[in-house]
BAFIKE-217494 format. One record per residue: residue number from 1; residue in one letter; x, y, z of N, C-alpha, C in turn. Coordinates in pm, 1 decimal, decimal comma. Atoms other than C-alpha are relative to their C-alpha. Layout:
<sites>
<site num="NUM" residuo="A" n_px="X" n_py="Y" n_pz="Z" ca_px="X" ca_py="Y" ca_pz="Z" c_px="X" c_py="Y" c_pz="Z"/>
...
</sites>
This chain:
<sites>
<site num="1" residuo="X" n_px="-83,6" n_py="91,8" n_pz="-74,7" ca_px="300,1" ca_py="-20533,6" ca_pz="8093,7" c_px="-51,7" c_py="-142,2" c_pz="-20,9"/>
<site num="2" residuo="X" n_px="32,3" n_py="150,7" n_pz="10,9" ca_px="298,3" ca_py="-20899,6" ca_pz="8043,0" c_px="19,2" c_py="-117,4" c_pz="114,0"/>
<site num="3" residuo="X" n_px="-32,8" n_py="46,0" n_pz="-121,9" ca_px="220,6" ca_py="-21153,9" ca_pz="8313,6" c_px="1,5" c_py="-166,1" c_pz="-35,8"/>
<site num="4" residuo="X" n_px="-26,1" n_py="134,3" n_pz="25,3" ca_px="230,9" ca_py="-21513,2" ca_pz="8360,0" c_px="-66,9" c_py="-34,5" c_pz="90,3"/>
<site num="5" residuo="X" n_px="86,4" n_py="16,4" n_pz="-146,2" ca_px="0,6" ca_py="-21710,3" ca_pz="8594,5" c_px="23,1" c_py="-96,5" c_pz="58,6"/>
<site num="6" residuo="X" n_px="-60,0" n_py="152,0" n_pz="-100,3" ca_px="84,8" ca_py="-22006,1" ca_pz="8873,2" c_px="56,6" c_py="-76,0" c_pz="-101,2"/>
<site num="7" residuo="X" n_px="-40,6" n_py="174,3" n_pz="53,0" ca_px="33,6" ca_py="-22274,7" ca_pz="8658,8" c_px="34,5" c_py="1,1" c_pz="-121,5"/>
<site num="8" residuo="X" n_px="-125,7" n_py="5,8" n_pz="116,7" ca_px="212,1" ca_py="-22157,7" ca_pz="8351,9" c_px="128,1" c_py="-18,6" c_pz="54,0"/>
<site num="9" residuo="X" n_px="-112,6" n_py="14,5" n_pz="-98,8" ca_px="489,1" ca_py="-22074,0" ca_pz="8576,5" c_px="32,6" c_py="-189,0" c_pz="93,8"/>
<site num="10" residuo="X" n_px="-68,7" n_py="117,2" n_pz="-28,0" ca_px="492,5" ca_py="-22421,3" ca_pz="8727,0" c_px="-4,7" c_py="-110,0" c_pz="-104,7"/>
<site num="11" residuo="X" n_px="-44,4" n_py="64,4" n_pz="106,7" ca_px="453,9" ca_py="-22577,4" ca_pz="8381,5" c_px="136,8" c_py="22,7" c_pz="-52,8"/>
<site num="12" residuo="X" n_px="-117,0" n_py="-39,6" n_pz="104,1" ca_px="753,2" ca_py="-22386,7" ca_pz="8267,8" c_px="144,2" c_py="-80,2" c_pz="64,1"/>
<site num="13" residuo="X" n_px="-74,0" n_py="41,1" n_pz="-152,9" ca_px="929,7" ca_py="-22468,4" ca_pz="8608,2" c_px="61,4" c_py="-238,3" c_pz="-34,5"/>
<site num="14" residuo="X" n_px="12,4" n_py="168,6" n_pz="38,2" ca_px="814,8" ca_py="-22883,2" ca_pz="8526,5" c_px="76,8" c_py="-16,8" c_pz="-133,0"/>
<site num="15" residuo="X" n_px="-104,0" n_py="41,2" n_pz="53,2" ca_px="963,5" ca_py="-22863,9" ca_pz="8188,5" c_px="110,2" c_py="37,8" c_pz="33,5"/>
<site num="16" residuo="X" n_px="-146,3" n_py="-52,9" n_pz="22,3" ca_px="1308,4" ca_py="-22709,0" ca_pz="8257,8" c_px="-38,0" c_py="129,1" c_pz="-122,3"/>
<site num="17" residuo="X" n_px="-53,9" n_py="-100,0" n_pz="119,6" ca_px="1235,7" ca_py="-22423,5" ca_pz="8008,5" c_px="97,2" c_py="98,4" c_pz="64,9"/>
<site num="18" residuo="X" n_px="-97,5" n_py="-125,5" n_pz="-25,3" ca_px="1496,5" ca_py="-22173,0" ca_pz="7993,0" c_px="-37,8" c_py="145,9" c_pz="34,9"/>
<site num="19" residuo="X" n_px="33,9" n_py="-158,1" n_pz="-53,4" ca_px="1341,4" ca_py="-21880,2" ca_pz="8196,2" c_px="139,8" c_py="19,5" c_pz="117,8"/>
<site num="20" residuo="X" n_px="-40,1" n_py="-82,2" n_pz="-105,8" ca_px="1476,2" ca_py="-21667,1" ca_pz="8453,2" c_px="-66,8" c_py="59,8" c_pz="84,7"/>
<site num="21" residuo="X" n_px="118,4" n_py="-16,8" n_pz="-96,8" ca_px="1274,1" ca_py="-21627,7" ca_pz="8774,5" c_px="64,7" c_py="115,7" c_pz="110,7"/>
<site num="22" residuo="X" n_px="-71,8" n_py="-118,6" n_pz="-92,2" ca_px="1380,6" ca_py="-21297,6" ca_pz="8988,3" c_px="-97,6" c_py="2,3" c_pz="121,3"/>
<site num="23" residuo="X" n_px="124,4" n_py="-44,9" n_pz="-114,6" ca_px="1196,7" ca_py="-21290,5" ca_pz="9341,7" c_px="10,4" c_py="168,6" c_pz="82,0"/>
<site num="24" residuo="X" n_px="6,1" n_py="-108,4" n_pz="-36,0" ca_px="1194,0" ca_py="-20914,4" ca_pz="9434,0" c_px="-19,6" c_py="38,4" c_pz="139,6"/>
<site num="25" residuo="X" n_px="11,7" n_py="-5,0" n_pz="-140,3" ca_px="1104,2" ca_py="-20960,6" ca_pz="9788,9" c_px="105,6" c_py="32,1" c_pz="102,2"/>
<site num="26" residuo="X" n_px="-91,7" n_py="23,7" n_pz="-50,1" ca_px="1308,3" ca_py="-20890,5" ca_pz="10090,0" c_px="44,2" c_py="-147,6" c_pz="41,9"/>
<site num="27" residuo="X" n_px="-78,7" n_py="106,3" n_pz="-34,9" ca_px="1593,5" ca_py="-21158,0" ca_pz="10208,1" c_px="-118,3" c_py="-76,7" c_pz="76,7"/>
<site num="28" residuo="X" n_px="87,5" n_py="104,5" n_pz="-102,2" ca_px="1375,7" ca_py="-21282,7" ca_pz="10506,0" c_px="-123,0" c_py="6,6" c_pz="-60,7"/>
<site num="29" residuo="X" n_px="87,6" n_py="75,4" n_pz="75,6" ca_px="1103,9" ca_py="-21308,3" ca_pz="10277,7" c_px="-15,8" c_py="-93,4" c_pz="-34,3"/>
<site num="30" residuo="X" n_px="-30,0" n_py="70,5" n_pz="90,7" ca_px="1270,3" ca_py="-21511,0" ca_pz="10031,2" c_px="68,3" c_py="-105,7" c_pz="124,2"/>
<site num="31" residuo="X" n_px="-73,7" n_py="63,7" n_pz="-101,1" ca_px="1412,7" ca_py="-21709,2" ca_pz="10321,6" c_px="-71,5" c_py="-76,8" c_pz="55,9"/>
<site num="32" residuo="X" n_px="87,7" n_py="21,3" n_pz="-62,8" ca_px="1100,3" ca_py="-21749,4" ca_pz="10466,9" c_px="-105,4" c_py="-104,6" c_pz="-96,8"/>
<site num="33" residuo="X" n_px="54,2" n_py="100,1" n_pz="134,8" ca_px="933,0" ca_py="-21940,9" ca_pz="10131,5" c_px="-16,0" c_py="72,9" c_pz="-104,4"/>
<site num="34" residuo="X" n_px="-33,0" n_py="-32,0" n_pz="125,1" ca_px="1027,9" ca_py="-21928,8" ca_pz="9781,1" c_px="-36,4" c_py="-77,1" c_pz="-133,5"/>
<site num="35" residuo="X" n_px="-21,7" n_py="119,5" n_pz="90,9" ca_px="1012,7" ca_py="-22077,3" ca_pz="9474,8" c_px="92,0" c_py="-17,4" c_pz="-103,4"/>
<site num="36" residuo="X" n_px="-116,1" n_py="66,9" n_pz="107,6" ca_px="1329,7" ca_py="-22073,8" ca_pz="9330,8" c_px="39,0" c_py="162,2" c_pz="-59,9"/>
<site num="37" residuo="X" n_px="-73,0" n_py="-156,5" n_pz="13,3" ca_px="1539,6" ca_py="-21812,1" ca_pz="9185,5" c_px="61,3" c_py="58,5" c_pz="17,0"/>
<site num="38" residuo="X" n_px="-6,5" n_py="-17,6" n_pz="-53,8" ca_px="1705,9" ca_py="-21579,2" ca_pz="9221,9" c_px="-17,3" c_py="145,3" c_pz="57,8"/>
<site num="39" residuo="X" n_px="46,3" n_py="-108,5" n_pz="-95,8" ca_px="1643,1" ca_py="-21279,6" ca_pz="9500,1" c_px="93,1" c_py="108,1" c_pz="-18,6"/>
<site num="40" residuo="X" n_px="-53,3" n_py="-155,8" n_pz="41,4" ca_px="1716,5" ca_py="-20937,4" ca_pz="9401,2" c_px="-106,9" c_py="60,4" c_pz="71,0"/>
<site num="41" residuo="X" n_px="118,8" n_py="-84,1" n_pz="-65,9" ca_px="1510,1" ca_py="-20677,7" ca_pz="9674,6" c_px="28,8" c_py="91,1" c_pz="-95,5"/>
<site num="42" residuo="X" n_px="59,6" n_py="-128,5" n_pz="144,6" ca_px="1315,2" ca_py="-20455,5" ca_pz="9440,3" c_px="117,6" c_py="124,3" c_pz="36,1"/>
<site num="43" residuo="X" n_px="-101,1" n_py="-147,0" n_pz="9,5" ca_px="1558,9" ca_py="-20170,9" ca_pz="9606,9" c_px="116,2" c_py="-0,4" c_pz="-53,3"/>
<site num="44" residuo="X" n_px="-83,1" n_py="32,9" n_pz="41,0" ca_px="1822,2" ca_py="-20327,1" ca_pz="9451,2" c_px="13,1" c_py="-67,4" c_pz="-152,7"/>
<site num="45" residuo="X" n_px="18,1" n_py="27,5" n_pz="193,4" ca_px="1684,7" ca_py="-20387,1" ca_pz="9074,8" c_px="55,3" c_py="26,1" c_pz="-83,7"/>
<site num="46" residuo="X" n_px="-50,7" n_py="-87,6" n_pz="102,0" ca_px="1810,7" ca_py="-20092,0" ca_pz="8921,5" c_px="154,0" c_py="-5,6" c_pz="28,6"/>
<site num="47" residuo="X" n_px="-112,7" n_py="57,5" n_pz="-45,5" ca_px="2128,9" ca_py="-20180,9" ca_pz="9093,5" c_px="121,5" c_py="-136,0" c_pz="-98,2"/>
<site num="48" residuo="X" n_px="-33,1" n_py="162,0" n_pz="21,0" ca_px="2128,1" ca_py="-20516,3" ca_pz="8938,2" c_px="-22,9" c_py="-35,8" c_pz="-132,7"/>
<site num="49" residuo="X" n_px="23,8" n_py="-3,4" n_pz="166,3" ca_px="2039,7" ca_py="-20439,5" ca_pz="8539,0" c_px="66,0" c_py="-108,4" c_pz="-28,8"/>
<site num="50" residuo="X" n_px="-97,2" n_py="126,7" n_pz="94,2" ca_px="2352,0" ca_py="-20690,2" ca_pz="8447,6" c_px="-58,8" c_py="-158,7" c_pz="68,6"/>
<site num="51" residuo="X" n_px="52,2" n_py="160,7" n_pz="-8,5" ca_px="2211,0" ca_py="-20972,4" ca_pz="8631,5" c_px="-154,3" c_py="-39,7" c_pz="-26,8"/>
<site num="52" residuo="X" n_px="138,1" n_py="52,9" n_pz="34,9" ca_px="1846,6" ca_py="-20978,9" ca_pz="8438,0" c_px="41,6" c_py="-32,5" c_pz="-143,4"/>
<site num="53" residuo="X" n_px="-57,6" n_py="112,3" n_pz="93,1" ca_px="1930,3" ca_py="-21194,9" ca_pz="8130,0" c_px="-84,3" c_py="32,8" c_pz="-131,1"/>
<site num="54" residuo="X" n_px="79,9" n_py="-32,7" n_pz="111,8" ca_px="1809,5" ca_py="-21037,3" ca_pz="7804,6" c_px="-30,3" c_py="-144,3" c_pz="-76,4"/>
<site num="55" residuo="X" n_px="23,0" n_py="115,8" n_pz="113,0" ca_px="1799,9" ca_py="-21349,1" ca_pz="7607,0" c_px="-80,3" c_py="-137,2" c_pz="46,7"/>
<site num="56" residuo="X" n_px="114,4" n_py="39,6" n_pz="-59,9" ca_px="1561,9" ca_py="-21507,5" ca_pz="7833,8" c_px="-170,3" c_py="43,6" c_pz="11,8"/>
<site num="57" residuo="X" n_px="120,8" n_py="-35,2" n_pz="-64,9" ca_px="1192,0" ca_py="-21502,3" ca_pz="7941,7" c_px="-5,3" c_py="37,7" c_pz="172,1"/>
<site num="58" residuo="X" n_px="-44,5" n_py="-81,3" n_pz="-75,4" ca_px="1264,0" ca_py="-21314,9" ca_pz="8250,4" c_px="-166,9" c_py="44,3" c_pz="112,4"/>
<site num="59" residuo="X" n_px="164,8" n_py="-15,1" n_pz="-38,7" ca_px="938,3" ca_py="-21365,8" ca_pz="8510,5" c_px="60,4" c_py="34,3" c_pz="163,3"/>
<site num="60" residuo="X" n_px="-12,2" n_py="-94,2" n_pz="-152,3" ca_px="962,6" ca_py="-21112,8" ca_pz="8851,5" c_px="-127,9" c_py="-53,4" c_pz="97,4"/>
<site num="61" residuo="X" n_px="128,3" n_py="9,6" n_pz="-124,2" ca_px="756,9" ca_py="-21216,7" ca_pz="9185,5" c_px="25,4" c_py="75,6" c_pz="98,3"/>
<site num="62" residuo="X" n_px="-24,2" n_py="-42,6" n_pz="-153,7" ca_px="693,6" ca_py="-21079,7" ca_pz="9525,6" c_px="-74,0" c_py="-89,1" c_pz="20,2"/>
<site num="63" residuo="X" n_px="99,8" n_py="48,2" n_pz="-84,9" ca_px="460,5" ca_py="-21168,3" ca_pz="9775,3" c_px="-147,6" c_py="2,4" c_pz="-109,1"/>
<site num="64" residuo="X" n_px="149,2" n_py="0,5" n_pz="87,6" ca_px="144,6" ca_py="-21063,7" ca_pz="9542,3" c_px="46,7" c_py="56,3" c_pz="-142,1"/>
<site num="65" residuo="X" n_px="2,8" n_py="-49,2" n_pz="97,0" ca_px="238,6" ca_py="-20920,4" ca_pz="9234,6" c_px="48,7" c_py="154,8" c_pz="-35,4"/>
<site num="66" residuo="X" n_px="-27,5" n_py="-128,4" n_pz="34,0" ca_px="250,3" ca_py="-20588,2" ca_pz="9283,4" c_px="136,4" c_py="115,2" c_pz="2,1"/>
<site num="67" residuo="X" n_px="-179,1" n_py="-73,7" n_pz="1,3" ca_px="618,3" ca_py="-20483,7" ca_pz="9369,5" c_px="46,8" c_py="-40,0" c_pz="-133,3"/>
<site num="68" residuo="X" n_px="-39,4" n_py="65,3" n_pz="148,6" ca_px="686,6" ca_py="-20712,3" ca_pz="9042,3" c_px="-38,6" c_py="93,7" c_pz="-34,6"/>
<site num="69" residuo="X" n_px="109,3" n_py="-129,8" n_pz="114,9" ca_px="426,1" ca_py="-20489,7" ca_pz="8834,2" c_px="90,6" c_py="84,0" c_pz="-5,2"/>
<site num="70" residuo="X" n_px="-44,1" n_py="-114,1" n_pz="14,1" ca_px="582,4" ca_py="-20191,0" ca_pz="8925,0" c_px="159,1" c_py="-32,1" c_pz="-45,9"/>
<site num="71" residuo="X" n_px="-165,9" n_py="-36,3" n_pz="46,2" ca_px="947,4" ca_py="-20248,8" ca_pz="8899,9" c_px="-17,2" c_py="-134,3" c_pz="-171,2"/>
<site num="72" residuo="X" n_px="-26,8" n_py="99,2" n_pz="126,3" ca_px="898,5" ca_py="-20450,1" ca_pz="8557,5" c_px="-87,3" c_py="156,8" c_pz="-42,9"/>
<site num="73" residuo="X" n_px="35,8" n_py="-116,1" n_pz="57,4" ca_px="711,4" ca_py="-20102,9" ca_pz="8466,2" c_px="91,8" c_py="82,8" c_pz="-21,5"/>
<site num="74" residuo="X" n_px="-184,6" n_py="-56,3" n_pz="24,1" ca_px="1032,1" ca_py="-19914,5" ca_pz="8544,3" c_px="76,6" c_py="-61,7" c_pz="-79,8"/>
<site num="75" residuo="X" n_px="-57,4" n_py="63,5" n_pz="96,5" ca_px="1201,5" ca_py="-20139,1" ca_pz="8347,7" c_px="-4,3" c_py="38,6" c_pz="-135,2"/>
<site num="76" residuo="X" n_px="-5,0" n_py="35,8" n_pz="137,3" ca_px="1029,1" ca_py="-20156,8" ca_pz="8047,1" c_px="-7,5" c_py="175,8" c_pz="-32,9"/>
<site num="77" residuo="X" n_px="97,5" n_py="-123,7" n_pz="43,9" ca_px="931,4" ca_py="-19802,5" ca_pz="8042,8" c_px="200,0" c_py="99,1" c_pz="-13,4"/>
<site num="78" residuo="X" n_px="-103,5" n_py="-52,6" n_pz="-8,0" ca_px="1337,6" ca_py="-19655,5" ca_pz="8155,9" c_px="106,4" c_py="-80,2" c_pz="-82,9"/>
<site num="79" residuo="X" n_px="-71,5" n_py="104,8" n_pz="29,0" ca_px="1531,5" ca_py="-19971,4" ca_pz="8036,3" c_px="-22,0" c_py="-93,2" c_pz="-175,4"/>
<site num="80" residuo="X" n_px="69,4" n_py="72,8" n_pz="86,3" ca_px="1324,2" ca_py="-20068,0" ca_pz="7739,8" c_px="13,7" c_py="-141,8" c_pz="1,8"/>
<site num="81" residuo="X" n_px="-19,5" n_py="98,6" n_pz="16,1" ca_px="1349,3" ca_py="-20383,7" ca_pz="7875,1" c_px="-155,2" c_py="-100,0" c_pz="-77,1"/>
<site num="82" residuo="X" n_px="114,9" n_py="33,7" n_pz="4,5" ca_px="1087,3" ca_py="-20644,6" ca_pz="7689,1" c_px="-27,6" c_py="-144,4" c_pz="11,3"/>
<site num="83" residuo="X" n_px="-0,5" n_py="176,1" n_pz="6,6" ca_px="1110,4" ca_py="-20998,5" ca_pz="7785,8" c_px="-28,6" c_py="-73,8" c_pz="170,7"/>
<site num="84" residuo="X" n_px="16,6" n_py="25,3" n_pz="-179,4" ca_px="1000,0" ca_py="-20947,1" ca_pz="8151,9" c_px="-165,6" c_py="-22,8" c_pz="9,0"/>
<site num="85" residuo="X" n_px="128,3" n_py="28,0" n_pz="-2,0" ca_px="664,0" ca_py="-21098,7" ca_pz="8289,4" c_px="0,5" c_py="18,4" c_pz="152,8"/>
<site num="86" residuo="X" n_px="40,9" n_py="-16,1" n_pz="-136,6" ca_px="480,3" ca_py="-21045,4" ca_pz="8617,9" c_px="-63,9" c_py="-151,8" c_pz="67,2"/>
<site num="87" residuo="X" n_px="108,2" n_py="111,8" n_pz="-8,0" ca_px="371,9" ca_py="-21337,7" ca_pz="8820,0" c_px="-92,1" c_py="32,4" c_pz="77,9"/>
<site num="88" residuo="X" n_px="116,4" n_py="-37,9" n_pz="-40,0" ca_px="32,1" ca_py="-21272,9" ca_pz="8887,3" c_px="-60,0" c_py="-93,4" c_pz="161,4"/>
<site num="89" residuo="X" n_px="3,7" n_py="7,1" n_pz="-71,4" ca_px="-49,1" ca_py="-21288,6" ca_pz="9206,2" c_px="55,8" c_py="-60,5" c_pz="72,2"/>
<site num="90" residuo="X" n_px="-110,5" n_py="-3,8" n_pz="-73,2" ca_px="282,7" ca_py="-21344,8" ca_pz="9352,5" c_px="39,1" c_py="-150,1" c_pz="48,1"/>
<site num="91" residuo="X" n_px="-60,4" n_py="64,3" n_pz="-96,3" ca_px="453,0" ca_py="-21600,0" ca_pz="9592,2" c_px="-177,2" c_py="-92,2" c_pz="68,6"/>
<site num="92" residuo="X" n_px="91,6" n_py="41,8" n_pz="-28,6" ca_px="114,8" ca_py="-21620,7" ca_pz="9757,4" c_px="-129,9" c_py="-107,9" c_pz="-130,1"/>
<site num="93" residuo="X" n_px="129,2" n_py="64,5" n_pz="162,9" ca_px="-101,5" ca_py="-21705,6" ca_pz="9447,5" c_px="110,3" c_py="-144,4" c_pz="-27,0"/>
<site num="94" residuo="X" n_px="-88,5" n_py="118,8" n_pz="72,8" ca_px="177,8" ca_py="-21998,5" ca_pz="9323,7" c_px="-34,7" c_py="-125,6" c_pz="137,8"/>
<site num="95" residuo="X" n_px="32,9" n_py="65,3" n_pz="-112,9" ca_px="152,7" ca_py="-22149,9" ca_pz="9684,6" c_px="-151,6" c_py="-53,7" c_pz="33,3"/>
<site num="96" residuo="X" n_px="130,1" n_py="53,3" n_pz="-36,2" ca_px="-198,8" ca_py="-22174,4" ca_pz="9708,8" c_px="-38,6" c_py="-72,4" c_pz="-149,5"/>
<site num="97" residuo="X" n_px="56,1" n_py="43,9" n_pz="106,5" ca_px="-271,6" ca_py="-22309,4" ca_pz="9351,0" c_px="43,1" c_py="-136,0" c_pz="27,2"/>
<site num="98" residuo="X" n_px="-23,7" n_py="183,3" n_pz="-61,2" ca_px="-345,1" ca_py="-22731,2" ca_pz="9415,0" c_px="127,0" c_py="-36,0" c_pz="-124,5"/>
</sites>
């Protein structure tokens, strides 16, 4: 699995590159502080195949990482999807990095 860490993610964020940022969390999560994106709850992933954007760099958060991990494992592993990244240590980790 391939991840991505804060401050790539807010380099990518600063230029405008052409990713696609999915936050996996629930609503009042994502409601509650975000960083952009948009919010698909992980129970609703496999649901939601047509709205993850093959022809992108395609980077999944939660709160820490680990709901990402896993459902970007399902992915790549049922979906062969391969253009999806984890952000390492989540929502929390991006927020705390100065």
């Amino acid at each position: 699995m391939k991840t991505i860490t804060a401050q790539e993610l807010k380099s990518k964020i600063h230029n405008k590159d052409n990713i696609q940022l999915i936050d996996v969390r629930e609503d009042y999560e994502y409601d509650d502080a975000n960083i952009g994106g948009v919010n698909i709850p992980l129970e609703n992933i496999l649901g939601s195949l047509d709205k993850i954007d093959n022809e992108k760099q395609v980077i999944f958060c939660c709160r820490t990482g680990k709901r990402s991990a896993a459902i970007i494992h399902t992915l790549e592993r049922k979906h062969k999807l391969d253009n999806l990244y984890s952000l390492v240590g989540g929502v929390v980790g991006y927020f705390e990095m100065p």
